[in-house]
C-alpha positions in Angstrom: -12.7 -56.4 153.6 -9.5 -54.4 154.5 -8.0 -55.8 157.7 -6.8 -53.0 159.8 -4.6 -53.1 163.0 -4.6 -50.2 165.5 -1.0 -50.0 167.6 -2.0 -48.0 170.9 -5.5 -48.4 172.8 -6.0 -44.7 174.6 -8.6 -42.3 173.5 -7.3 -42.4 169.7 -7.0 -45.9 169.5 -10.7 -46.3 171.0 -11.9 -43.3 168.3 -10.6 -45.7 165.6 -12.0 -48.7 166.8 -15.6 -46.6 166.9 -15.2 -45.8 163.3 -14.5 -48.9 162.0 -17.2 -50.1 163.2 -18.9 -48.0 161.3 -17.3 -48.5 157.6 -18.6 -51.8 155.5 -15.0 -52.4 154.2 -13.2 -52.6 156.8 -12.7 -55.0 159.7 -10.8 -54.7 163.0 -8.2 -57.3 163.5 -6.0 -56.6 165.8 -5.4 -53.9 169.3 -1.7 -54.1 169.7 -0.7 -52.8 173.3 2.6 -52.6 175.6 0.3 -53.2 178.3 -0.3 -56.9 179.2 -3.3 -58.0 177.0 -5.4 -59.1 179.4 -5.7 -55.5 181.1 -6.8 -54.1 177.9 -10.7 -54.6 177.1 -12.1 -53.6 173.7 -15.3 -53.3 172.3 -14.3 -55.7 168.9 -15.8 -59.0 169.9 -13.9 -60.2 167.1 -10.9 -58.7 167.0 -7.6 -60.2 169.2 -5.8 -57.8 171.8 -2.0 -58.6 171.8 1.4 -57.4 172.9 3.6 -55.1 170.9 6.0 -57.7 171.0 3.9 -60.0 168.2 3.0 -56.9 166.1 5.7 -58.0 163.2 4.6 -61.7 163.4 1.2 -60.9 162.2 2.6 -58.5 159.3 1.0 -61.2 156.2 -2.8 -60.6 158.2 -2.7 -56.9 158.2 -3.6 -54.5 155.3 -3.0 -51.0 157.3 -1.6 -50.2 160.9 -2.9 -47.2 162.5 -0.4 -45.9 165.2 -2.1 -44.0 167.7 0.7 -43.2 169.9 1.9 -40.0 170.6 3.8 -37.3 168.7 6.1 -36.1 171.4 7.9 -39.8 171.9 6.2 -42.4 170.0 5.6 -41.7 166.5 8.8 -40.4 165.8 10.0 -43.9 166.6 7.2 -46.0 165.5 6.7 -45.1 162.3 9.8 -45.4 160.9 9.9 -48.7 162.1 6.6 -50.4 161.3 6.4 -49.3 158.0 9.3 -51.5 157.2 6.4 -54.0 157.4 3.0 -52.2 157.2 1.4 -50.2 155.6 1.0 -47.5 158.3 -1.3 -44.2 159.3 0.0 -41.8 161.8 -1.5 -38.0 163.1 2.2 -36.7 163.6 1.1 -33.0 164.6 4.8 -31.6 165.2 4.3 -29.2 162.5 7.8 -27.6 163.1 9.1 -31.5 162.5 6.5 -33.0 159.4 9.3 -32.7 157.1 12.1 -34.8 159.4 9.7 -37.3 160.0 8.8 -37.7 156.3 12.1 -38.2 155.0 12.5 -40.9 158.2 9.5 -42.4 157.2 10.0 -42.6 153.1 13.7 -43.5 153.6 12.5 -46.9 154.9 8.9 -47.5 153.3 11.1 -47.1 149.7 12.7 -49.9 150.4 10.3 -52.0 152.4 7.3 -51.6 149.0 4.7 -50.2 151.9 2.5 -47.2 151.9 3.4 -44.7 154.6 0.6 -41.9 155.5 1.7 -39.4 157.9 -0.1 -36.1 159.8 -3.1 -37.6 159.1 -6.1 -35.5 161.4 -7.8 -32.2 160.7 -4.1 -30.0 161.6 -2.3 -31.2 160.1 -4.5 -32.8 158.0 -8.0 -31.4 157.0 -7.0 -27.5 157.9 -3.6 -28.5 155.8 -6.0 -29.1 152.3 -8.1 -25.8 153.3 -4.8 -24.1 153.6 -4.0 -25.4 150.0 -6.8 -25.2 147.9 -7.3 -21.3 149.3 -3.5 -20.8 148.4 -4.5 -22.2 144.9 -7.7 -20.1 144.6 -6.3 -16.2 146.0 -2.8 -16.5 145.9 -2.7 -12.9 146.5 -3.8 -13.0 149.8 -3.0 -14.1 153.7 -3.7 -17.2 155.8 -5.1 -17.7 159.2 -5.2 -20.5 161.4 -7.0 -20.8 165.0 -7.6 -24.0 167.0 -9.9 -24.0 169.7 -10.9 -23.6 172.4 -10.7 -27.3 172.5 -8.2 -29.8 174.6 -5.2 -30.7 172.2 -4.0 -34.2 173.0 -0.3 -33.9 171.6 0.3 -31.3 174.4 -1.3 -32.8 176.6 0.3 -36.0 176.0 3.7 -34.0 176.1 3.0 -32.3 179.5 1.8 -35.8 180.9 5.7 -36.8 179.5 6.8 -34.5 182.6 8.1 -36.1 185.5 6.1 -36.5 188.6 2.6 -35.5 185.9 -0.3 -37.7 186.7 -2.5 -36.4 184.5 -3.1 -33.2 182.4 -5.5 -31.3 180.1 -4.3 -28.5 177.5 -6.5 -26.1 176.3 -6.5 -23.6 172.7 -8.0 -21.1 173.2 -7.9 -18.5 170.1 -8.1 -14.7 170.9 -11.3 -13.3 169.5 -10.3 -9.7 168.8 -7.6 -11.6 166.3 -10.2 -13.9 164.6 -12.9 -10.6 164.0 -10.1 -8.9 162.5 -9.2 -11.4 160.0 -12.9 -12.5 159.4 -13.5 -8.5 158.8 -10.4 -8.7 155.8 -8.7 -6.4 158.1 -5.5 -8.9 157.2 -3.4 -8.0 160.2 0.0 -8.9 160.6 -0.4 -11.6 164.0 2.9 -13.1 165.8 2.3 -16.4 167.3 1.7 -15.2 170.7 -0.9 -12.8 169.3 -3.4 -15.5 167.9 -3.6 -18.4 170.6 -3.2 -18.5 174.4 -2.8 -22.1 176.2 -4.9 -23.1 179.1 -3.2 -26.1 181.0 -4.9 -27.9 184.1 -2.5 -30.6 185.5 -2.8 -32.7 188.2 0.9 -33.7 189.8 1.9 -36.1 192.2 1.8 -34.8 195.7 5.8 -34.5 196.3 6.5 -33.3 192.6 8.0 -30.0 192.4 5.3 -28.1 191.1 7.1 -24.9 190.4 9.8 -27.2 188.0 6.8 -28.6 186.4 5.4 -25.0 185.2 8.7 -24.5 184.3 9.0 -27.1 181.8 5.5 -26.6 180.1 6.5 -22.8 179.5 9.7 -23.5 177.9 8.8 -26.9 175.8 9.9 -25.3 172.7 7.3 -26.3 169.7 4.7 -26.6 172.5 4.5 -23.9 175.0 7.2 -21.6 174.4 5.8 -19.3 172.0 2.9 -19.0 173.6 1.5 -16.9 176.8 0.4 -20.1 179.0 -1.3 -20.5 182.7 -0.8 -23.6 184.5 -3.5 -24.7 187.6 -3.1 -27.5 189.5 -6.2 -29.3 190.3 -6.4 -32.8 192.4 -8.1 -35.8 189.8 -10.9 -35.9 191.3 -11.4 -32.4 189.6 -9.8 -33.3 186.5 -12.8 -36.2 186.5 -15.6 -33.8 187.3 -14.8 -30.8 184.9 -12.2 -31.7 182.3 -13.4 -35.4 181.4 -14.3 -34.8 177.8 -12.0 -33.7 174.6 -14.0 -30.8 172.6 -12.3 -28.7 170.0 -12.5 -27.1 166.9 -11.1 -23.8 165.1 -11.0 -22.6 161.8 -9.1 -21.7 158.8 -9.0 -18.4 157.2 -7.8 -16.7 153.9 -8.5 -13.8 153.3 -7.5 -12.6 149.5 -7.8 -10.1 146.8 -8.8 -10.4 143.1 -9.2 -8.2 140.0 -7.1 -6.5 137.7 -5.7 -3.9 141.0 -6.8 -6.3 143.3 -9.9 -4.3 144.4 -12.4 -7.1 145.3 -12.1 -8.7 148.5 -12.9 -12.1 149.4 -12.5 -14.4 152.5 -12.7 -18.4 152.4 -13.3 -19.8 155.7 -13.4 -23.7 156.8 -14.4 -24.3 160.4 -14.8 -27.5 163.0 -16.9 -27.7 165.6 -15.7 -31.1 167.3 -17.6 -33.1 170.2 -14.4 -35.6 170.8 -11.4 -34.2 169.1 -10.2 -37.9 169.5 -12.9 -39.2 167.8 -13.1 -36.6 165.1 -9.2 -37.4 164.6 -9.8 -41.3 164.5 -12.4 -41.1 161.8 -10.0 -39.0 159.4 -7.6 -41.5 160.2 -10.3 -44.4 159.5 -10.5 -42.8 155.9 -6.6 -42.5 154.9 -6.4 -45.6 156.0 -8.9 -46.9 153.0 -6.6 -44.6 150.6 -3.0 -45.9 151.7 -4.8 -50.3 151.1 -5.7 -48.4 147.6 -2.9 -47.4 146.8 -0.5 -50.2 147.7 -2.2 -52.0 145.6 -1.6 -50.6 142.6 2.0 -51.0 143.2 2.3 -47.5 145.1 4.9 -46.7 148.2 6.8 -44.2 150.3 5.9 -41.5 152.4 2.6 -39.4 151.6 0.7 -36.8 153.0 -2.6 -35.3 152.9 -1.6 -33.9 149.7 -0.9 -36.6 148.2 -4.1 -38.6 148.3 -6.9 -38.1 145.8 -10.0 -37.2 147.2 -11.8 -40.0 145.5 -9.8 -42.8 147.5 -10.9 -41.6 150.8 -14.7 -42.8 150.1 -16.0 -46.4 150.1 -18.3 -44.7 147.3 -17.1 -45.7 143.7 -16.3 -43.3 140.9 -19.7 -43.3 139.7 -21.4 -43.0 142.7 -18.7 -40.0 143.7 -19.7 -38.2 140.8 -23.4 -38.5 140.7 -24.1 -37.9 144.4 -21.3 -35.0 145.6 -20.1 -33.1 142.8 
């Protein structure tokens, strides 16, 4: 059995714990919190909630920490640090800063022998691969990405960063005249702004300055700032009622020619269609997790990424099975 140690207890955190419960090689060992453990209740009978604190004292009964903090404040710091010990999972979704936190996390799992997998999730993560193998298939063609509609928990977490934010719920949502075109091979030339808006419901404490908080989500620059965004305030009692669960989804386009003048047209498209985004996120997680024990022990370390990972790792399934059953 791998042992596996999650480091945060929020929705992720909970997402992974439901997944491994669901595996028949892995266990759940440990639900590492800065909260005081006794305030934290899991589901893991077996499993031991403690501090943060004791995290490196239990590095010799841990195959694989998952880190399911946040990418705005915690993951960038995290990391870095843990894989000094651990092999270690994060869903980094910073796109604009994947390839700083890489070269933080290699620089110290090189030394430290330990497997580091980062941007683990469906984008980046499962999208990244569709993005890839589409590349690899029409490279004479265009990509498309569109999330949603769906709540996105790094922005949320990043607007619940903002002082005097209680609470707060980000919505994708894609803009369908964009999608029809590129699913019609119309290949349109699309700026940022052009493909997504951003839907944000926050609920703020009652002598925050609500006009500073607006502010600050329009301009958070890799978040907000590219992007046409409205901002409602709502009291939590409505945030309860009508913004409780964490749907998403979106899809990945290419759309690409072929032939000898490029006269045949063709358009690959992966989609998700996502009850708990947190949930979907944790299960991907869950799997690289399996990959990165693998790999460690046949002698393997540094910093990886989705593209790094055979297929074939991901699966409690063995080669033979692999083979005979999926391909």
């Amino acid at each position: 059995m791998i042992n596996i140690a999650i480091l945060g207890y929020g929705n992720l955190g909970r997402g992974v714990e439901c997944a491994i419960k669901n595996t028949n090689d892995m266990k759940l060992s440990y639900v590492f919190t800065r909260r005081p453990p006794e305030t934290v209740k899991i589901l893991t009978e077996s499993a031991t909630v403690c501090h943060i604190d004791e995290l490196v004292s239990k590095k010799d009964e841990i195959d694989v920490l998952i880190i399911c903090g946040g990418s705005a404040t915690d993951l960038p710091v995290q990391t870095p640090e843990y894989v000094k010990y651990f092999n270690v999972i994060d869903s980094f979704d910073t796109h604009a800063k994947i390839p700083e936190h890489f070269e933080n996390v290699d620089k110290n799992a090189q030394i430290s022998g330990k497997i580091g997998i980062i941007s683990v999730g469906w984008d980046p993560g499962m999208f990244s691969l569709n993005r890839l193998y589409a590349n690899a298939v029409l490279p004479n063609g265009q990509d498309y990405t569109f999330w949603g509609k769906g709540v996105s928990q790094g922005h949320s977490d990043a607007i619940r960063r903002i002082d005097g934010v209680i609470d707060a719920r980000q919505y994708t949502v894609p803009v369908d005249e964009a999608v029809e075109s590129v699913r019609k091979g119309e290949n349109p030339t699309l700026t940022t702004r052009q493909k997504h808006t951003r839907l944000c419901y926050v609920v703020a404490e009652d002598n925050a300055d609500k006009a500073l908080i607006e502010k600050q989500i329009k301009e958070m620059p890799n978040y907000f700032a590219d992007y046409d965004t409205t901002v409602h305030f709502i009291t939590m009692e409505e945030m309860k009622r009508e913004h409780s669960s964490l749907p998403h989804g979106g899809c990945v386009i290419r759309s690409g020619k072929t032939g000898w003048e490029l006269e045949n047209n063709h358009v690959i498209e992966y989609s998700l269609k996502l009850d708990s985004n947190p949930e979907f996120t944790a299960s991907v997680l869950v799997a690289y997790a399996r990959a990165a024990y693998r790999l460690n022990q046949k002698g393997e370390y540094g910093c990886k990424t989705v593209f790094d990972i055979p297929p074939a790792l991901l699966s409690p399934k063995s080669s033979a099975e692999i083979v005979k059953e999926l391909l």
